[in-house]
C-alpha angles and dihedrals in degrees: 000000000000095000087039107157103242138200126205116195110192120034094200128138081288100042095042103066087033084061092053099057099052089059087046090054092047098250115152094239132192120203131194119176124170092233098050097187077074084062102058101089099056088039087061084049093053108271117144107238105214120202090225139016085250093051087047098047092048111113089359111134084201123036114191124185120191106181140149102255162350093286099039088054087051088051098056102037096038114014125101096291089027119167090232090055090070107024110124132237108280098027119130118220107217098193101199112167125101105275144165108253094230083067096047092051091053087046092048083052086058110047094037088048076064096045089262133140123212130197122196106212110168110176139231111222124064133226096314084049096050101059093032081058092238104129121130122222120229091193128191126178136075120327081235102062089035095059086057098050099044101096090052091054093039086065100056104043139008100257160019125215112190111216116183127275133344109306098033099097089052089054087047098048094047081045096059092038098052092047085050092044095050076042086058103033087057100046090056091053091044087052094049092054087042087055100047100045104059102245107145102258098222087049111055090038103056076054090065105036097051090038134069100302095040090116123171083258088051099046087050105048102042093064091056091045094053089040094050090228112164106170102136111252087160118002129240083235111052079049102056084049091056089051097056086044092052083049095059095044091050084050097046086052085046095246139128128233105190098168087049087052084051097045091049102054082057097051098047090048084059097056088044091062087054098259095110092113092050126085116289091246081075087080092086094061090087089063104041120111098251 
């Protein structure tokens, strides 16, 4: 399948780069985004700009969507110019936004009640990932489909990791989110104590991120934190949505997440003060001595 015709539903900051790798690997692709201006620049590269996910998946062997959320998946797979409306016998659905797993398993009733295989594939790696090809598939779904759809994602990142069947790349996504997000959220509060108590920033710092907690995540964020960079490589706000949906899955399998409780109540307090739409290092504004 390496000249698949391939759909890609959602041009966000995601989608985007996504989009730009499968040009760059030569694949006819077909685009649809609510907001179409975002198109224009893959359209000037070659892509096809459809009018509606149903008009983008017809006659795709392989139809991608890469949106915010539970409901704006539904929308475009089922709702009333839905992708799945139109996918042909034989395509293959690769779901890879961050979603709740009770959503992917209706979604993988309704595409297998038209002959159809789905594979859930949510991705590690953020914004700079995404356009330097470098994203990394947590796939769920049959060995079968997956084998279809691999060059495709092979374009676009630097590994699949299989995962079992369909859903489990959506429990491992909210999984590793919600173990970034408690990463970040702590980070913000550790830097606010850093701050206000007079402790030299650099410093300290430069203590924690070459120490036991200097994770990849920490090392990351903190630059942005002490930067004050704010450009949104993943938003407050899709973070805070991952959370609450980490949450529900932790509640449907009886078990408590206290640090994700915590996290979110960070998180949401950072889209409350208007920064929803700004990088999730901008969580540690609110601690900070002003």
């Amino acid at each position: 399948m390496t000249q698949a015709n391939v759909a890609l539903i959602g041009l966000g900051l995601m989608g985007s780069g996504m989009a730009g790798r499968l040009l760059d690997g030569g694949y006819p692709l077909t685009i649809y985004n609510r907001t179409p201006e975002k198109a224009q620049p893959f359209v000037k590269r070659g892509a096809k700009l459809a009018k509606s996910p149903a008009e983008a998946a017809s006659g795709a062997d392989v139809i991608l969507s890469m949106v915010s959320d539970d409901d704006v998946s539904r929308e475009v797979w089922l709702g009333k110019e839905g992708a799945l409306a139109s996918a042909k016998p034989g395509a293959v659905l690769v779901e890879s936004s961050t979603l709740t797993p009770s959503w992917i398993a209706e979604l993988e009733a309704a595409a297998r009640k038209k002959g159809l295989e789905l594979i859930d594939a949510p991705v590690t790696g953020s914004k700079p990932q995404a356009a330097a090809g470098q994203l990394r598939f947590l796939a769920g779904g049959s060995e079968a489909a997956l084998s279809k759809v691999s060059p495709v994602l092979e374009a676009m990142g630097r590994g699949i990791v299989h995962l079992g069947p369909t859903g489990s790349g959506a429990r491992m996504k909210l999984i590793n989110n919600f173990l970034s997000a408690v990463q970040g959220a702590s980070l913000a509060e550790a830097l606010g104590l850093i701050e206000r108590s007079g402790l030299d920033t650099t410093q300290a710092l430069g203590v924690l991120t070459e120490g036991a907690p200097g994770s990849p995540m920490i090392k990351t964020v903190s630059a942005r934190m002490v930067a004050r960079d704010y450009e949104p490589n993943f938003s407050a706000r899709l973070m805070a949505k991952d959370l609450r949906y980490v949450l529900r899955l932790a509640q449907e399998q009886s078990q408590d997440l206290p640090t994700a409780a915590a996290a979110l109540r960070d998180y949401e307090a950072a889209v409350a003060a208007g920064n929803g739409d700004k990088d999730l290092s901008v969580v540690a504004e609110q601690f900070r001595k002003r």
